[in-house]
LOGU-39519 format. One record per residue (C-alpha): residue in three letters; y, z, x; chain; residue number from 1. Coordinates in nm, 3 decimals, decimal comma. Example, Ala and Ser with C-alpha at 12.3 -4.5 7.8 and 13.67 -1.06 7.14 Angstrom:
REM LOGU-39519
REC  aa   north      up    east ch   i
REC ALA  -0,450   0,780   1,230  A   1
REC SER  -0,106   0,714   1,367  A   2
This chain:
REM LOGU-39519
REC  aa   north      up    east ch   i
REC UNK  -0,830   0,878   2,673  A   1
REC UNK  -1,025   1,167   2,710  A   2
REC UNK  -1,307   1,275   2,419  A   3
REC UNK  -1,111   1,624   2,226  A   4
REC UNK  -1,275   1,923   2,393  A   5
REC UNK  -1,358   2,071   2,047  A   6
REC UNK  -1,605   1,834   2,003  A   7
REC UNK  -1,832   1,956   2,219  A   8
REC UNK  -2,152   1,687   2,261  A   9
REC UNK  -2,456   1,866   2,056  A  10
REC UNK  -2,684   1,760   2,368  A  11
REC UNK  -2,551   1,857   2,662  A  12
REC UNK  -2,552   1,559   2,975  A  13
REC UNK  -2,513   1,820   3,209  A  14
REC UNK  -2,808   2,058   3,145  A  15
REC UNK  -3,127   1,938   3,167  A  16
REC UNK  -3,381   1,791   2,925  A  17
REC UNK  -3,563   2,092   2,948  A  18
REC UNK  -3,257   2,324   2,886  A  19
REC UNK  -3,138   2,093   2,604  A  20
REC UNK  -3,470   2,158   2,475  A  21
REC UNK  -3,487   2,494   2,483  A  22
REC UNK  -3,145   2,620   2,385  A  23
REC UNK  -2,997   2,318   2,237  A  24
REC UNK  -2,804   2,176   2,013  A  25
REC UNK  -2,460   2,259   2,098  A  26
REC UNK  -2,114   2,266   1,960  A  27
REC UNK  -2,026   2,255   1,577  A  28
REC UNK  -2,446   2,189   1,514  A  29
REC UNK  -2,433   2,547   1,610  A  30
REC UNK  -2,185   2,690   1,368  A  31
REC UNK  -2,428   2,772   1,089  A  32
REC UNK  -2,233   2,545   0,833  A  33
REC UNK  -2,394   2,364   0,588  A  34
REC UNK  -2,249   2,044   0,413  A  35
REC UNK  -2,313   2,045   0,080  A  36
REC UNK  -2,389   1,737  -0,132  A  37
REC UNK  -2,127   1,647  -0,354  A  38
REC UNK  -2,358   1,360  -0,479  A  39
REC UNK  -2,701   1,258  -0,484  A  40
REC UNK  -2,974   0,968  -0,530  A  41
REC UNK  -2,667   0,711  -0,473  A  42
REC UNK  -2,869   0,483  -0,275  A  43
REC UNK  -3,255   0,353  -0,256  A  44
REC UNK  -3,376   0,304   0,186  A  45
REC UNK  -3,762   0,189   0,129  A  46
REC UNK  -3,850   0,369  -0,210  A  47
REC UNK  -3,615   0,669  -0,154  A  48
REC UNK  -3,313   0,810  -0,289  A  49
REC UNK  -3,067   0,902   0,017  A  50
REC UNK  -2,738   1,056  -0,067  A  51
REC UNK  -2,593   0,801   0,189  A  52
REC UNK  -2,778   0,577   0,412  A  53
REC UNK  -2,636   0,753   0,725  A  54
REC UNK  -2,801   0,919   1,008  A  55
REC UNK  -2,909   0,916   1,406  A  56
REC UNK  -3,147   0,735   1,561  A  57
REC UNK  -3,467   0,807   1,766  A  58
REC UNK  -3,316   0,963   2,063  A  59
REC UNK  -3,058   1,232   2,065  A  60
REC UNK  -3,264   1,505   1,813  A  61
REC UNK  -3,543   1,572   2,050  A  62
REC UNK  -3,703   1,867   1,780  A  63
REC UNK  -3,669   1,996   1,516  A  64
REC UNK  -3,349   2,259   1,571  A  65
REC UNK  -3,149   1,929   1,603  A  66
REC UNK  -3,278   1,727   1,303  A  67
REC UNK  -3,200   2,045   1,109  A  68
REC UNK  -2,887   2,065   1,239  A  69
REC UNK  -2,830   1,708   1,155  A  70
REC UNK  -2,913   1,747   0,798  A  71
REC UNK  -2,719   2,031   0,790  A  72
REC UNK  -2,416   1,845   0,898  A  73
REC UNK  -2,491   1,514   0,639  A  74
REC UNK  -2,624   1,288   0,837  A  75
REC UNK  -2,875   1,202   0,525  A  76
REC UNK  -3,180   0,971   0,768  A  77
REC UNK  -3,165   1,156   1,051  A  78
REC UNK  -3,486   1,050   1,311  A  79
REC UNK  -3,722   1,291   1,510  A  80
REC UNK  -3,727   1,158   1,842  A  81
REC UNK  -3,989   0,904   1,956  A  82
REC UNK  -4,316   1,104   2,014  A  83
REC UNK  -4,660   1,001   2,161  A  84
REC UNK  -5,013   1,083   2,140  A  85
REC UNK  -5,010   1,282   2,445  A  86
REC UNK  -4,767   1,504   2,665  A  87
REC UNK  -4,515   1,284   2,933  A  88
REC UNK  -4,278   1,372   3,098  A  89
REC UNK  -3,880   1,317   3,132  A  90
REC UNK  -3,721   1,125   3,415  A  91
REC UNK  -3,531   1,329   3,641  A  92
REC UNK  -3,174   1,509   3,549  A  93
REC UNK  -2,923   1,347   3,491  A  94
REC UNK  -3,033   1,180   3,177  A  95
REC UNK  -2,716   1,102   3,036  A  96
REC UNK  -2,414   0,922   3,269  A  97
REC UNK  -2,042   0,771   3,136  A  98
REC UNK  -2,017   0,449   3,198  A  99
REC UNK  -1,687   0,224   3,274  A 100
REC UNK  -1,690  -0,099   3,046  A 101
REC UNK  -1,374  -0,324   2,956  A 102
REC UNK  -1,425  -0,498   2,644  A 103
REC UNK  -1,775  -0,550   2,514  A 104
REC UNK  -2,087  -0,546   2,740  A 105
REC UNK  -2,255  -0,882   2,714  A 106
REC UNK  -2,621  -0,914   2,930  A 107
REC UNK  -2,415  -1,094   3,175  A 108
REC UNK  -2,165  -0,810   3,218  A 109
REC UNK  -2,444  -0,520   3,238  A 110
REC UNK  -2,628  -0,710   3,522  A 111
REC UNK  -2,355  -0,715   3,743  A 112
REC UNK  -2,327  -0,353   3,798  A 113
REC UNK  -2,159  -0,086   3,580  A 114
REC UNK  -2,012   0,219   3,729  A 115
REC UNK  -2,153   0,578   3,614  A 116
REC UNK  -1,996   0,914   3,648  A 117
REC UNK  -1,963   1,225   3,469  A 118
REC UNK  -1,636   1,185   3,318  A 119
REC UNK  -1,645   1,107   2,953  A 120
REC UNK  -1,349   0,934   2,803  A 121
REC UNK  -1,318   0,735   2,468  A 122
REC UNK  -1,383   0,490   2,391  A 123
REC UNK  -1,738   0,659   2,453  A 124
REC UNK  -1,943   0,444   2,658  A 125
REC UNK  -2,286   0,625   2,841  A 126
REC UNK  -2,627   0,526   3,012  A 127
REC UNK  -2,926   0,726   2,886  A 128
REC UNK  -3,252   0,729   3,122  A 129
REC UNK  -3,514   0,922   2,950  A 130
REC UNK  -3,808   0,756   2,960  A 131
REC UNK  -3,947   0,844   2,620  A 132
REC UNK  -4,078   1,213   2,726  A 133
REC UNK  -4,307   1,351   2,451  A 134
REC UNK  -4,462   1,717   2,399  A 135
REC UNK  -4,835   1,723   2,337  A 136
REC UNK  -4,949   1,664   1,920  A 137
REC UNK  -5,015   2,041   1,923  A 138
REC UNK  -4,641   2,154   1,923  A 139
REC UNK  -4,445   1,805   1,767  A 140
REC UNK  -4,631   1,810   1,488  A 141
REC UNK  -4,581   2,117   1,370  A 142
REC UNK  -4,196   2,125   1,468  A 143
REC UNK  -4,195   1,748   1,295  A 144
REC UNK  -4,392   1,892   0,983  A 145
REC UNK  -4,082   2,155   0,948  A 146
REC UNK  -3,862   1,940   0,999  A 147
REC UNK  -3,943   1,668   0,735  A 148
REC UNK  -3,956   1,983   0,496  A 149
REC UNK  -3,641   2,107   0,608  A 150
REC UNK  -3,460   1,815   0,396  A 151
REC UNK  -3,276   1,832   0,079  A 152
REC UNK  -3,303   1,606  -0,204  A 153
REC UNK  -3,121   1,300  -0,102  A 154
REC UNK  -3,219   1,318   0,296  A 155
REC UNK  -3,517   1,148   0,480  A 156
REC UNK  -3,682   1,258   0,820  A 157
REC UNK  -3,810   0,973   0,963  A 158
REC UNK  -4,039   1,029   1,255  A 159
REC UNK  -4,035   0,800   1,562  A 160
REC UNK  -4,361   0,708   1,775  A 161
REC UNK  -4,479   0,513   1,989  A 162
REC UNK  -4,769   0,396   2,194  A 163
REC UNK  -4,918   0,508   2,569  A 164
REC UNK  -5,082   0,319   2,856  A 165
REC UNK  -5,394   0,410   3,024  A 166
REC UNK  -5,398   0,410   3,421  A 167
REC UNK  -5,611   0,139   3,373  A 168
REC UNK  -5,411  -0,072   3,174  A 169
REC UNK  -5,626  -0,143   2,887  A 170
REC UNK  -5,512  -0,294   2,619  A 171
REC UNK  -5,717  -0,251   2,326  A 172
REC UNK  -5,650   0,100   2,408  A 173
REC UNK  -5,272   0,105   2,438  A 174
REC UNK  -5,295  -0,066   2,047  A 175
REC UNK  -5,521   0,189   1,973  A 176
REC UNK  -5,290   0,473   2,076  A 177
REC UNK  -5,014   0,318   1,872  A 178
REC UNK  -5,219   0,395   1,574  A 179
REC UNK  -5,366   0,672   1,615  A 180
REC UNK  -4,967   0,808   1,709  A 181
REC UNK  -4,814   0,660   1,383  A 182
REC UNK  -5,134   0,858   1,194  A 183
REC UNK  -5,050   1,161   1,365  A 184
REC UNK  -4,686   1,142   1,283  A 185
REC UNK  -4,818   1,046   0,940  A 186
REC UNK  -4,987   1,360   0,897  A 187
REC UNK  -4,660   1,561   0,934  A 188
REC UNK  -4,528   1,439   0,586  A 189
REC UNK  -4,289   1,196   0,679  A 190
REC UNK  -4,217   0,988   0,398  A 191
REC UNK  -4,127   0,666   0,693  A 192
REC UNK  -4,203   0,624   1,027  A 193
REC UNK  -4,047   0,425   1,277  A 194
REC UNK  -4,301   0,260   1,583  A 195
REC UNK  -4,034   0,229   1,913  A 196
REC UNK  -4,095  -0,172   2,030  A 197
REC UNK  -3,710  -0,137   2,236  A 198
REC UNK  -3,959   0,024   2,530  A 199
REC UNK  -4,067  -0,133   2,807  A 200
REC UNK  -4,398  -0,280   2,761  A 201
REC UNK  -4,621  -0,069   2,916  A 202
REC UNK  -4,754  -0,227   3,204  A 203
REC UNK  -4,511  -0,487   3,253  A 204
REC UNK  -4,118  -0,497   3,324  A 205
REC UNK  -4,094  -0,671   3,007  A 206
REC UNK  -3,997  -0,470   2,638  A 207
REC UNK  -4,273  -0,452   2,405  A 208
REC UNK  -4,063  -0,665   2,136  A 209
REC UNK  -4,019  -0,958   2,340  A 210
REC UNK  -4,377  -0,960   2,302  A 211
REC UNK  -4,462  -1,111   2,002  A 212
REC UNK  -4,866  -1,148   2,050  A 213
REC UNK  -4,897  -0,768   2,166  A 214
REC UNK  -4,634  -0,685   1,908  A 215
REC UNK  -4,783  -0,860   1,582  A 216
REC UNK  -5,110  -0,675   1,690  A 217
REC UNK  -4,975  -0,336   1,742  A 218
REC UNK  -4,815  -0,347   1,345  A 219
REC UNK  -5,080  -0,471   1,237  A 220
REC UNK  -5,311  -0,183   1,358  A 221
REC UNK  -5,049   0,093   1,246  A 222
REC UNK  -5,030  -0,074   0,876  A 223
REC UNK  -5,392  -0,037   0,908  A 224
REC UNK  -5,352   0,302   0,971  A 225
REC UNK  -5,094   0,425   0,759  A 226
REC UNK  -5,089   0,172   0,422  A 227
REC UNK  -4,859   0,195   0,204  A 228
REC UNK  -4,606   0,424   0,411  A 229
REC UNK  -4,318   0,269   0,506  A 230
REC UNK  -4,314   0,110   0,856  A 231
REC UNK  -3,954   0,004   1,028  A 232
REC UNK  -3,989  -0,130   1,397  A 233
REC UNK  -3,679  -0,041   1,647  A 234
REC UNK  -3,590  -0,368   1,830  A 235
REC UNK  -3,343  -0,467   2,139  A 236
REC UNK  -3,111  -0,771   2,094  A 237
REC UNK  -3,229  -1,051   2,136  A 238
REC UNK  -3,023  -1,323   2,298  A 239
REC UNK  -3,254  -1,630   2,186  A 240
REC UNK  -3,236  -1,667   1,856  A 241
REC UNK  -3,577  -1,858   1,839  A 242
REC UNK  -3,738  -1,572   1,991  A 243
REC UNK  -3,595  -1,325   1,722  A 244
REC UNK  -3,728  -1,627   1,441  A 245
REC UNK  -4,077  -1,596   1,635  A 246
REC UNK  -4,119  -1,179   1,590  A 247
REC UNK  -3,965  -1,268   1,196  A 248
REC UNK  -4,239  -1,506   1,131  A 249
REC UNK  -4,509  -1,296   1,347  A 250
REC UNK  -4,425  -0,933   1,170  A 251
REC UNK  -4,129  -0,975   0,854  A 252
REC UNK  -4,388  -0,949   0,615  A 253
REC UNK  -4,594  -0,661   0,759  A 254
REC UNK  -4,305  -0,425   0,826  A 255
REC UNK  -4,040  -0,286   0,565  A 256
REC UNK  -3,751  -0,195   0,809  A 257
REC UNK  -3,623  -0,337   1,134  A 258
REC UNK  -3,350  -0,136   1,309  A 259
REC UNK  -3,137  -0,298   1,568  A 260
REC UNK  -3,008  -0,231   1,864  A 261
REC UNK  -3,150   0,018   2,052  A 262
REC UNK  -2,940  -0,069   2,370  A 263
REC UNK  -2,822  -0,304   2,621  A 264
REC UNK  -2,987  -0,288   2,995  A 265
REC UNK  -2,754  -0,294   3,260  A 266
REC UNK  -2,781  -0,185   3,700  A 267
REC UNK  -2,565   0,123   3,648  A 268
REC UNK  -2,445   0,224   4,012  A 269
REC UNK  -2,174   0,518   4,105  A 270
REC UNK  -1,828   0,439   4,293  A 271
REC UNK  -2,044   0,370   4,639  A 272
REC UNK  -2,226   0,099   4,461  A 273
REC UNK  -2,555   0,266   4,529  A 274
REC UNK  -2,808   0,347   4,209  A 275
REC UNK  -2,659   0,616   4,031  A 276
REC UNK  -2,996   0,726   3,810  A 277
REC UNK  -3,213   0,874   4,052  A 278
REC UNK  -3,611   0,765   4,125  A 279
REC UNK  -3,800   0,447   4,089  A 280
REC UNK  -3,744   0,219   3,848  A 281
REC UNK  -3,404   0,324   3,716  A 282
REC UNK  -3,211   0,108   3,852  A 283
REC UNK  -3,122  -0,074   3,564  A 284
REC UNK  -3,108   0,129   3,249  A 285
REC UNK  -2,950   0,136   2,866  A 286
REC UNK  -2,614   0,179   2,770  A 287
REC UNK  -2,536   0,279   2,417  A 288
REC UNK  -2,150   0,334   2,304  A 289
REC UNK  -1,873   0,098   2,153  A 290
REC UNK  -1,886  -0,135   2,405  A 291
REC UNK  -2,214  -0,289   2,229  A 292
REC UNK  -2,079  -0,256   1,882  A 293
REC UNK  -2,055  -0,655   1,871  A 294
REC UNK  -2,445  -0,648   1,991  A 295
REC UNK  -2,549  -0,466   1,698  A 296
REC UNK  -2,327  -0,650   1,412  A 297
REC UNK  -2,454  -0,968   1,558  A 298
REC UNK  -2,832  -0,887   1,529  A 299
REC UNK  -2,742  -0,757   1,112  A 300
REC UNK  -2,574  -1,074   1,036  A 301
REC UNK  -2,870  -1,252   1,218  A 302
REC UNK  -3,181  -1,055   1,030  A 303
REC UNK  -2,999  -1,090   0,737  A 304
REC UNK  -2,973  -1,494   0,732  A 305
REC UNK  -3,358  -1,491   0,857  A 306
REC UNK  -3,415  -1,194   0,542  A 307
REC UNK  -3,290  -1,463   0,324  A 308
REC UNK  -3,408  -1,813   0,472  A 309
REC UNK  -3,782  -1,663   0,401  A 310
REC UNK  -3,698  -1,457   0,086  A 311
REC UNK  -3,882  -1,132   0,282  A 312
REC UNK  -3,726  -0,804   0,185  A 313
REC UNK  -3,737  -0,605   0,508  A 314
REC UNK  -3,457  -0,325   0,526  A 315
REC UNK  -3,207  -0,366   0,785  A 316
REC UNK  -3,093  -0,056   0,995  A 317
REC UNK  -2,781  -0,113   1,215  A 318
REC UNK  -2,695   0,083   1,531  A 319
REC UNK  -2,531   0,033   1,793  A 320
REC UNK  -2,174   0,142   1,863  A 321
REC UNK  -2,065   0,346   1,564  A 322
REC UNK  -1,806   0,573   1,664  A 323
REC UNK  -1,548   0,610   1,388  A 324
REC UNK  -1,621   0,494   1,006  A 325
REC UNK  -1,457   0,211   1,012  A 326
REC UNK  -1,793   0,171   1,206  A 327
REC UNK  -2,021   0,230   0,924  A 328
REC UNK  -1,821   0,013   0,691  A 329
REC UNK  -1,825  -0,309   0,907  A 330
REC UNK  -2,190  -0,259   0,970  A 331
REC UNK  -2,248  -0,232   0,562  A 332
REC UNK  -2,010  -0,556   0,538  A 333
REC UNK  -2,265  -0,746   0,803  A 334
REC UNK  -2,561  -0,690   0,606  A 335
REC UNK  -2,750  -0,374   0,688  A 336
REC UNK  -2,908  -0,147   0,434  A 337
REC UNK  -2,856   0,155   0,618  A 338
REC UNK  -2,660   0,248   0,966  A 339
REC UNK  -2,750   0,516   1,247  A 340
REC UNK  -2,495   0,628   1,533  A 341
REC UNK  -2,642   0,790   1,848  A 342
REC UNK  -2,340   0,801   2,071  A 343
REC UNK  -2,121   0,834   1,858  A 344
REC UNK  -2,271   1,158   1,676  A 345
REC UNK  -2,301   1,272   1,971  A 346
REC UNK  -1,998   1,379   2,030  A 347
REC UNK  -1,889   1,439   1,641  A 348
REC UNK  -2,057   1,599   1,495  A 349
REC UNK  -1,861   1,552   1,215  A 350
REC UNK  -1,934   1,200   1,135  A 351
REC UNK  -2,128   1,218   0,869  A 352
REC UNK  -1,855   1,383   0,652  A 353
REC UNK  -1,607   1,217   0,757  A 354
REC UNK  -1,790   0,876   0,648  A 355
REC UNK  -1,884   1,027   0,311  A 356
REC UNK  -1,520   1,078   0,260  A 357
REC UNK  -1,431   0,719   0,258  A 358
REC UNK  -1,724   0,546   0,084  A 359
């Protein structure tokens, strides 16, 4: 079935980052309409009253013309996209690819090859291949800084950061930088941050979350830095669930959020079978979309018993796969505090509203 042409995607997978950036959003976060808040201060998220714990994740809202947008449009915990201490760039155009899944795309399924082409169809399914570009301190923070202020009563910017690598690999450094990123982001107002540990680990082919050692260090030297401010960590899923006990027991009591999933890594390839992402190192690469819906609800229902077996009171932030509100409810059924759609935003931008209508 093919996604409704009205809803045109409000980032655009066939311009480049760059264009997105510079003339984006698109589609109805263009049309100047602004939802207006029925209710308010319905529900606490870490100290705060949000008119509904709803929003989009660290990816899609890469400044602060789309956050705006966003919180034009409802979606109440909308995030600033990941940011670091220093300017890097984006992986080469395209970004953004459809993917072809059957069913739901298990770690098995993903490394066996997925095909990727620029045909979108529903249910949405899509590969995104950043890597985490950032804009020197010098321009995010000020964009981030109007953005946060941008919010009405019952919304929440959250800004997204995380840490960079050295050339020569040092690691007291790369903890450093996390901290001195979350105090920078810190310094823009944002009431919660959010430190990205669903990226590759910096120096090795592994994701920083899987790393409990480097991980308990790096939240511990950004709750040095930033105190009292809420903390939530973005994580991947984890398929052991020993490991995901280990990073409980190693941060649950140092952070107050943990969103999950960011996405599942799969070798996306085009009809030929040859790598369809372009460049080193992107051979294998996230998908995002309904197809990892059952990813996400697992991980809830999983932080949830571990919330409870150690009486910690982390928040829980589910994403992964919501596309329609039906979505939103199932996630609030498994457990989690608040939900986030990426995907699924992405091309309605009418989500929001249409969730708000049945809760």
């Amino acid at each position: 079935m093919k996604i409704q042409q009205n809803n045109i995607p409000f980032y655009d997978p066939e311009k480049s980052y760059e264009e997105n950036f510079n003339k984006g959003p698109f589609g109805a976060f263009t049309d100047g309409e602004v939802l207006t808040q029925e209710s308010i201060t319905t529900y606490d998220f870490l100290g705060h009253k949000v008119a509904t714990p709803f929003g989009i994740p660290a990816g899609p809202l890469i400044n602060g013309r789309f956050v705006k947008a966003a919180l034009d449009k409802g979606f109440d915990l909308p995030v600033y996209k990941t940011v670091r201490t220093r300017k890097y760039a984006c992986a080469p155009w395209p970004n953004v690819l459809a993917v072809k899944v059957v069913g739901d795309l298990t770690p098995e399924k993903g490394a066996l090859g997925l095909i990727a082409d620029h045909h979108y169809e529903a249910p949405i399914a899509i590969t995104n291949s950043f890597g985490v570009p950032s804009f020197d301190p010098d321009f995010w923070q000020k964009d981030m800084k109007e953005a946060v202020a941008y919010a009405k009563p019952g919304q929440i910017v959250i800004g997204s950061f995380q840490g960079t690598t050295n050339a020569d690999g040092d690691i007291k450094a790369y903890i450093k930088d996390f901290a001195d990123a979350a105090r920078l982001v810190k310094e823009t107002g944002a009431k919660v941050l959010e430190v990205n540990l669903s990226c590759p680990n910096e120096g090795t082919a592994h994701l920083l979350c899987f790393d409990l050692e480097r991980t308990q260090h790096v939240v511990s030297a950004i709750k040095n830095e930033i105190g009292d401010t809420p903390l939530i960590i973005k994580i991947a899923y984890f398929k052991e669930q020993e490991q995901l006990l280990k990073l409980i027991n190693a941060v649950g009591k140092l952070v107050q959020g943990i969103s999950a999933i960011n996405t599942i890594p799969s070798k996306i390839i085009d009809k030929e079978g040859n790598q369809a992402l372009p460049g080193e190192g992107r051979a294998i690469s996230g998908v995002c979309g309904a197809p990892i819906k059952w990813a996400g609800l697992e991980m809830v229902e999983r932080l949830k018993r571990l919330r409870e077996a150690d009486d910690l009171d982390f928040a829980i932030i589910g994403v992964g796969g919501v596309i329609v509100p039906q979505d939103y409810t199932n996630f609030r059924e498994a457990g989690s505090d608040a939900v986030m759609s990426a995907t699924g935003a992405m091309w309605n931008p009418f989500l929001a509203q249409e969730i708000k209508s049945i809760i």
